[in-house]
C-alpha positions as CSV (number, residue, x, y, z in Angstrom):
1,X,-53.9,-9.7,34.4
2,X,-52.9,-6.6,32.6
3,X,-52.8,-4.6,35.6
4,X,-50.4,-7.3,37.7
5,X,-48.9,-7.4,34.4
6,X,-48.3,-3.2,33.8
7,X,-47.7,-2.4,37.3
8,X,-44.7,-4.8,37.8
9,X,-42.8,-3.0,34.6
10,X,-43.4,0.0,36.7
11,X,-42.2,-1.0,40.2
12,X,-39.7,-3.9,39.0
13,X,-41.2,-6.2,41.3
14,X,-41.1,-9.7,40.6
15,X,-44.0,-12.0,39.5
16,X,-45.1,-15.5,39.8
17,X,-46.1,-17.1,36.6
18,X,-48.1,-20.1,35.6
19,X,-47.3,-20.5,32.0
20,X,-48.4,-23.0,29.5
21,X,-46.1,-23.1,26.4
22,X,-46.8,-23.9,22.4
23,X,-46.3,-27.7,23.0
24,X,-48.2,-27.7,26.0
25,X,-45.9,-27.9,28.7
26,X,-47.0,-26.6,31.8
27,X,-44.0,-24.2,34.1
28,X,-44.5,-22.3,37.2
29,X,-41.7,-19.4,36.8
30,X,-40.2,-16.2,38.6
31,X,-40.3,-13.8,36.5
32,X,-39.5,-9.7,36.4
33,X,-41.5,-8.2,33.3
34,X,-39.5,-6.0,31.1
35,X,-42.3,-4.6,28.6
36,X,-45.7,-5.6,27.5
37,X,-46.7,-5.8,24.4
38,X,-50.2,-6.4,22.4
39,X,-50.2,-10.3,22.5
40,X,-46.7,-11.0,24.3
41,X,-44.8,-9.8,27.7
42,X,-40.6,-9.7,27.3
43,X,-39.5,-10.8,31.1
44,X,-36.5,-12.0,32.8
45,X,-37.1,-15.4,33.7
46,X,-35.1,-16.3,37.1
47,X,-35.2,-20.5,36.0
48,X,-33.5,-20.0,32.8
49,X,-32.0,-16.8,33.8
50,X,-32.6,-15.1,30.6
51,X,-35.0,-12.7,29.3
52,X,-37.7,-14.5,27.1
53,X,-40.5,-13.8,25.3
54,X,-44.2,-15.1,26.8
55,X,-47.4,-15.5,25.0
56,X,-49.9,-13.8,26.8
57,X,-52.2,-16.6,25.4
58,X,-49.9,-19.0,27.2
59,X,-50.6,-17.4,31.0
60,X,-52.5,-19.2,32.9
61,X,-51.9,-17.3,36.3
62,X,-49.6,-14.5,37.2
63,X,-49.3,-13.0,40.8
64,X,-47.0,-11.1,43.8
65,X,-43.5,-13.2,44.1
66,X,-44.0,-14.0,47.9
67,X,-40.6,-15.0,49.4
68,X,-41.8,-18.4,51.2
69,X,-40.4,-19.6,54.8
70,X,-38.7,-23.2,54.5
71,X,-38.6,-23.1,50.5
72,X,-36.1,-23.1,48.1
73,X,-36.9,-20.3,45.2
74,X,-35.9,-20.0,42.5
């Protein structure tokens, strides 16, 4: 994860994020990471269009934003 995770800061690609958040609710986001840090990433998140701070503890899955045919992203 920390690799996805360093290389997008490098190459400002956007991410794909399955996040599960202090009270539990689960979110699948588009997000572009801004900086990582020890126990948290700072990244613009496309659904609340704001940059936000994520647990890393809170990640369940992060991957390649892959633009999908027929879809609606956002």
């Amino acid at each position: 994860m920390m690799g996805i995770l360093n290389r997008a800061v490098d190459t400002k690609k956007s991410l794909e994020m399955i996040y599960v958040d202090g009270k539990g609710n689960m979110t699948q986001r588009k997000i572009c990471v801004v900086e990582v840090r020890e126990n948290q990433i700072l990244a613009y998140c496309y659904s609340r269009n704001q940059v936000r701070l994520f647990s890393k503890d809170g990640i369940l899955s992060v991957y390649p934003w892959k633009e999908r045919k027929g879809a609606i992203n956002g």
